[in-house]
C-alpha positions as CSV (number, residue, x, y, z in Angstrom):
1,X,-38.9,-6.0,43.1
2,X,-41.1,-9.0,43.6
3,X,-44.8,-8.6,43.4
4,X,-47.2,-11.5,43.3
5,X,-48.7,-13.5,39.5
6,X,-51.9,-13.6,39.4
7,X,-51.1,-17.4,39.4
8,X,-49.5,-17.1,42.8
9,X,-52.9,-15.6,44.7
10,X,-54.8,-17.7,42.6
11,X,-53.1,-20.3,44.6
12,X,-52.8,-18.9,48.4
13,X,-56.6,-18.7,47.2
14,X,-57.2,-22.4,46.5
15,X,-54.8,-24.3,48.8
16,X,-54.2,-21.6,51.1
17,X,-50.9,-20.8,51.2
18,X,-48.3,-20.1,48.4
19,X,-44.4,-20.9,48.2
20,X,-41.7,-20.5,47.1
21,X,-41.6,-16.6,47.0
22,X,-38.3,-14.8,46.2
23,X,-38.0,-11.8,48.4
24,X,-34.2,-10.7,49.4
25,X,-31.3,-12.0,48.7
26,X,-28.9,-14.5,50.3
27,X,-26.5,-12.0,50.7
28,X,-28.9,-10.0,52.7
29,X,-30.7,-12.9,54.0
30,X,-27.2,-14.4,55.7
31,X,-26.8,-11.0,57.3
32,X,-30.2,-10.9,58.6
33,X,-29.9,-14.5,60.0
34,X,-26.5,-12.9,62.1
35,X,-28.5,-10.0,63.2
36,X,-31.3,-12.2,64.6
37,X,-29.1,-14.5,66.2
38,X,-27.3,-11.5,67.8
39,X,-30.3,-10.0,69.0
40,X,-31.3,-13.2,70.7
41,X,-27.7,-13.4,72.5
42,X,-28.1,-10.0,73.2
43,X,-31.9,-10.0,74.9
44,X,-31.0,-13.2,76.5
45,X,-27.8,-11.5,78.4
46,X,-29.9,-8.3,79.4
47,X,-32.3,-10.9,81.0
48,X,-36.0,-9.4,82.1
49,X,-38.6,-8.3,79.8
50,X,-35.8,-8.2,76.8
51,X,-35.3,-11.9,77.6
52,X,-39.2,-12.5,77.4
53,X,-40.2,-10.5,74.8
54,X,-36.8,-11.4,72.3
55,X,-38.9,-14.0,70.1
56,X,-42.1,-12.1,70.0
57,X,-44.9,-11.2,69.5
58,X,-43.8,-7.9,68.4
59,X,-39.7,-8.0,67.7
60,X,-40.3,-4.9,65.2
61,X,-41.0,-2.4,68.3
62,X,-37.9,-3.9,70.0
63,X,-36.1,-2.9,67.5
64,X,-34.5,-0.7,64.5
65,X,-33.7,-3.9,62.1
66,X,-36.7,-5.7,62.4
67,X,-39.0,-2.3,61.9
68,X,-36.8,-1.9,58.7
69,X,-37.6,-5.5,57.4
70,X,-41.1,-4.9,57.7
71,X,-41.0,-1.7,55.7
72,X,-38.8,-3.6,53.2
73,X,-39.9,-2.3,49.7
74,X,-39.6,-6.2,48.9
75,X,-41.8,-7.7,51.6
76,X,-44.6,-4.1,50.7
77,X,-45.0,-5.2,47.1
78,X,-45.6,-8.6,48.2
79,X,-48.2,-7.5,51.1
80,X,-49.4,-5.1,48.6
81,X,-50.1,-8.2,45.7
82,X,-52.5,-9.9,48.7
83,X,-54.0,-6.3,50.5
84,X,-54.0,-3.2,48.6
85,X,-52.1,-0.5,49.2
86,X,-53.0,0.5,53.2
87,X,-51.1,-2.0,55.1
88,X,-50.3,-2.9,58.9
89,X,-48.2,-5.2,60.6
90,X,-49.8,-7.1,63.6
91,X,-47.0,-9.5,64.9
92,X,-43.5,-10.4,63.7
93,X,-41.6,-13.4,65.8
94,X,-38.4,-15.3,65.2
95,X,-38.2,-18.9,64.5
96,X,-35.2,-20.7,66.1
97,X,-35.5,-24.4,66.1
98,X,-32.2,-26.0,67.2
99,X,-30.6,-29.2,65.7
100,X,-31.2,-32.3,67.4
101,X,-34.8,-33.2,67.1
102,X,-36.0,-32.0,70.5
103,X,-39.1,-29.8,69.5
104,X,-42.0,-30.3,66.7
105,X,-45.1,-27.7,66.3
106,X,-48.6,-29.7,66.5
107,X,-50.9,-29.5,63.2
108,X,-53.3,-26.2,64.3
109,X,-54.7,-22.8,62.9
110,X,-53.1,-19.6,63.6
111,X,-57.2,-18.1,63.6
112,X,-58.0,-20.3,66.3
113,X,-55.9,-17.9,68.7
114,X,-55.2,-15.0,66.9
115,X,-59.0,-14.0,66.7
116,X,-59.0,-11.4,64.1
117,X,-61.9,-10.6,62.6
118,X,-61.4,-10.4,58.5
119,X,-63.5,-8.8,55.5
120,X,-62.4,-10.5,52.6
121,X,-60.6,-13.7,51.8
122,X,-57.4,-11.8,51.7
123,X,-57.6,-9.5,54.7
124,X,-55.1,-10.9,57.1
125,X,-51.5,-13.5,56.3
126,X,-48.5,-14.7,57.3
127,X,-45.0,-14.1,56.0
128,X,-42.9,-16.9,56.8
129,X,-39.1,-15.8,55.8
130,X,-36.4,-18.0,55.8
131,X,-32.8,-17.0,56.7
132,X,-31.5,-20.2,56.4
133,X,-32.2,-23.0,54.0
134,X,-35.5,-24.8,55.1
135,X,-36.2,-28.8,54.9
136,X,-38.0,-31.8,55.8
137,X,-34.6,-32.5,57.5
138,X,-34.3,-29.6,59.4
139,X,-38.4,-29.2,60.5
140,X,-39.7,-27.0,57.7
141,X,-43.0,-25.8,57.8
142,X,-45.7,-28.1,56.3
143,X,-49.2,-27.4,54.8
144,X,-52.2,-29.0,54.6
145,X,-53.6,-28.1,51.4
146,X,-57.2,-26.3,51.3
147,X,-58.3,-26.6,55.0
148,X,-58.8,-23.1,55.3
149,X,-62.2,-23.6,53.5
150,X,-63.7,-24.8,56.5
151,X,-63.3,-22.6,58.9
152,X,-61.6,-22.8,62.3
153,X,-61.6,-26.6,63.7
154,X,-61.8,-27.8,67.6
155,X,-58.6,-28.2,68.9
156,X,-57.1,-30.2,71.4
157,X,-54.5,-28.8,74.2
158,X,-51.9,-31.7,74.6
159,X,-49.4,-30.2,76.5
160,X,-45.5,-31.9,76.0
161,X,-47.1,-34.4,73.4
162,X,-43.8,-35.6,71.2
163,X,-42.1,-32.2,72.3
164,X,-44.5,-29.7,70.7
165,X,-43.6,-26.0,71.2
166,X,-47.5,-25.4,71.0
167,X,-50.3,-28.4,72.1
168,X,-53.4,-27.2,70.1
169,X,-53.9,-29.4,68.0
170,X,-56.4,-29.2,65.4
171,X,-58.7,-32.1,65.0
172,X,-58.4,-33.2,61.1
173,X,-57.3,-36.4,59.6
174,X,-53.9,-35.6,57.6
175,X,-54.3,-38.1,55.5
176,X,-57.4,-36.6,53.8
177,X,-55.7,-34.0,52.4
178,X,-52.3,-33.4,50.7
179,X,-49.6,-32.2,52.5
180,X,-47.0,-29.7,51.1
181,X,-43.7,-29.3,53.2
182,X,-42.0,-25.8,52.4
183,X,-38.1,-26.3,50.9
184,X,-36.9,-22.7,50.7
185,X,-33.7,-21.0,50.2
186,X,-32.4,-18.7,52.5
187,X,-34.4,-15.1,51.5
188,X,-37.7,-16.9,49.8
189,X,-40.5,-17.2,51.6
190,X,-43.8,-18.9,52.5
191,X,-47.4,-16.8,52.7
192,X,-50.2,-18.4,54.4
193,X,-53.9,-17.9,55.4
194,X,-53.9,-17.8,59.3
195,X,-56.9,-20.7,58.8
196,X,-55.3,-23.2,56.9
197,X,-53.6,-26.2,59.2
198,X,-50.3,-26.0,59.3
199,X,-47.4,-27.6,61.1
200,X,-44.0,-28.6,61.5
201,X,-41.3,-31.4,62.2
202,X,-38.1,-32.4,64.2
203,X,-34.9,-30.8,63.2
204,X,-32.4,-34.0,63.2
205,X,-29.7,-32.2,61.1
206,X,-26.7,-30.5,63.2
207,X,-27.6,-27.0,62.0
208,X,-29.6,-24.1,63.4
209,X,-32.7,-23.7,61.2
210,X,-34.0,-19.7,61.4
211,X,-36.7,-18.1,60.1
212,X,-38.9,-14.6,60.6
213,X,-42.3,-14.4,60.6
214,X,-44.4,-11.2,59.6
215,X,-48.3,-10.4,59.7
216,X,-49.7,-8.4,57.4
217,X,-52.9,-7.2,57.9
218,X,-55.5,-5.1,56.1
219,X,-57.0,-1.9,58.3
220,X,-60.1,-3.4,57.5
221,X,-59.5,-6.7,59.8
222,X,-61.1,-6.2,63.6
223,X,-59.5,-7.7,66.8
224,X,-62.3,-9.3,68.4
225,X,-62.7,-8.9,71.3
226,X,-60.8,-6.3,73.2
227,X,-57.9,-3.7,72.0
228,X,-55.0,-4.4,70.3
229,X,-52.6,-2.4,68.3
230,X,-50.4,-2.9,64.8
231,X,-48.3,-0.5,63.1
232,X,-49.3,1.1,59.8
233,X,-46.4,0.5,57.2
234,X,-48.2,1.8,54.0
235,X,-50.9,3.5,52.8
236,X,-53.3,5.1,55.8
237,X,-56.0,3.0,58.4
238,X,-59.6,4.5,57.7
239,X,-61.0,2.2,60.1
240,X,-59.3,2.7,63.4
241,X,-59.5,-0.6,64.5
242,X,-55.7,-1.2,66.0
243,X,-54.0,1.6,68.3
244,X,-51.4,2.9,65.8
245,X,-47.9,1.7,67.1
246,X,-44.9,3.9,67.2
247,X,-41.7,2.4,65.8
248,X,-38.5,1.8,67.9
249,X,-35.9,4.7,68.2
250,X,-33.4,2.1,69.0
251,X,-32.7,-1.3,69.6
252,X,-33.6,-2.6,73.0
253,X,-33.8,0.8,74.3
254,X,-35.9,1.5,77.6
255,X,-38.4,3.6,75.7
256,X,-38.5,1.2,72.9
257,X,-39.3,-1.8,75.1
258,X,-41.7,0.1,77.4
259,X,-44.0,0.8,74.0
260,X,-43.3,-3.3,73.3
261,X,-44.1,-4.0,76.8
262,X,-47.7,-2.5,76.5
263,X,-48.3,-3.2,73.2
264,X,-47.9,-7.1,73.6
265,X,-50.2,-6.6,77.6
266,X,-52.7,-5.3,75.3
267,X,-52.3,-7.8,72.6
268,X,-52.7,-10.7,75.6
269,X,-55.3,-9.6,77.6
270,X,-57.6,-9.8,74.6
271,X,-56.6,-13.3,73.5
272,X,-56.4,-14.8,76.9
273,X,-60.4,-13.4,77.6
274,X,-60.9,-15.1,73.5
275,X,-59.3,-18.4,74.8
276,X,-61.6,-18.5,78.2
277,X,-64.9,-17.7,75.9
278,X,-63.2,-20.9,73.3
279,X,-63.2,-23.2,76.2
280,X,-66.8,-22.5,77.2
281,X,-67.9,-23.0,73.5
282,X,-65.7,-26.0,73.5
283,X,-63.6,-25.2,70.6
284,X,-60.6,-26.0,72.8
285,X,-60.5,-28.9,74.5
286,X,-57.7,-30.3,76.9
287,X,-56.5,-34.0,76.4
């Protein structure tokens, strides 16, 4: 099973992020890419909350597959290399970005809106999982080597600027610092530090690019802020800082999404009173 070199967090340590990572197999990685896009077919038929809620934040208490990826012993030894051994999952969300060059993702910091509180350097990431081949061609994720040193940056909202998905925009000069775009094959994977800047481009080729993104947090990390809620996947929570969340019994079931339903109103009221306190401190700023 795949467990991080010391080289590896030696690296997500100095630059921020580390990649490429093997974690499952193309084999498996091909079937995962069918169940996603089934999933999204099938949420986007049922309409309502299912519709809404079918990219994320929190696809693994939707449902069974994505609450078994999470608890894959691949992805645990790998969460376990960066935490320790008690481990949570915040958020998960699918990544669909459609051929044809129609949407791009602004340089920003998942910290600015996330606002989790860490201890330690290595308290709180991002699994970024490919389930098809990533490139500059298709709109891969791109780095911004060691800008999480720095701490989280003013953004500016530019809502429909070049097509962005997401207008914060983190105010840095690219230029200053190398940039790193993430080439994967399908089952590898990119971890990042939810400060560094990160980004990504147009997809002009003429196939879907999908990927699945995991947070893996330590019990130790806070929401600030207001409640919130994860699911413990290993080890046990000391701190009680999350409401633990129940898995899914089924996929899309009514009792399934009711627990998804709350869990994500929780999850928003706290980050949408965070983003009202940004714009007072002027961290956010609308262009």
């Amino acid at each position: 099973m795949p467990k991080l070199t010391q080289s590896q967090v030696k690296g997500f340590e100095e630059d921020g992020f580390v990649f490429p990572v093997d974690a499952l197999t193309q084999d498996r990685a091909a079937e995962l890419r069918d169940t996603v896009l089934t999933h999204l077919a099938d949420c986007h038929r049922q309409g309502g909350a299912r519709a809404a809620l079918a990219f994320g934040p929190k696809v693994h208490l939707m449902a069974e597959w994505a609450h078994r990826l999470v608890r894959r012993p691949e992805l645990l030894e790998i969460a376990e290399s960066m935490l320790g051994p008690d481990i949570l999952v915040w958020g998960t969300q699918i990544f669909v970005k459609e051929p044809g060059g129609k949407t791009d993702l602004a340089w920003h910091q998942d910290a600015l809106t996330y606002d989790l509180d860490s201890e330690g350097r290595l308290a709180a990431f991002r699994v970024w999982l490919a389930l098809t081949p990533t490139s500059v061609e298709n709109g891969t994720l791109r780095f911004a080597a060691a800008t999480h040193r720095d701490g989280i940056r003013t953004h500016r909202r530019t809502p429909g600027l070049r097509g962005m998905m997401r207008g914060d925009e983190a105010a840095f000069d690219e230029h200053d610092f190398v940039r790193h775009d993430v080439v994967l094959r399908p089952g590898q994977c990119s971890l990042h530090n939810m400060l560094v800047v990160h980004g990504s481009g147009l997809n002009r080729t003429k196939d879907t690019r999908v990927a699945f993104a995991i947070d893996y947090l330590a019990p130790s990390v806070r929401p600030s802020g207001g409640e919130d809620s994860a699911l413990l996947v290993q080890g046990r929570d000391a701190y009680g800082h999350f409401v633990l969340e129940q898995p899914p019994s089924d996929d899309l079931g009514d009792e399934a999404m009711a627990r998804c339903g709350d869990a994500v109103g929780m999850r928003m009221a706290r980050l949408q009173a965070a983003e009202a306190e940004r714009k007072k401190s002027g961290a956010l700023v609308h262009g």
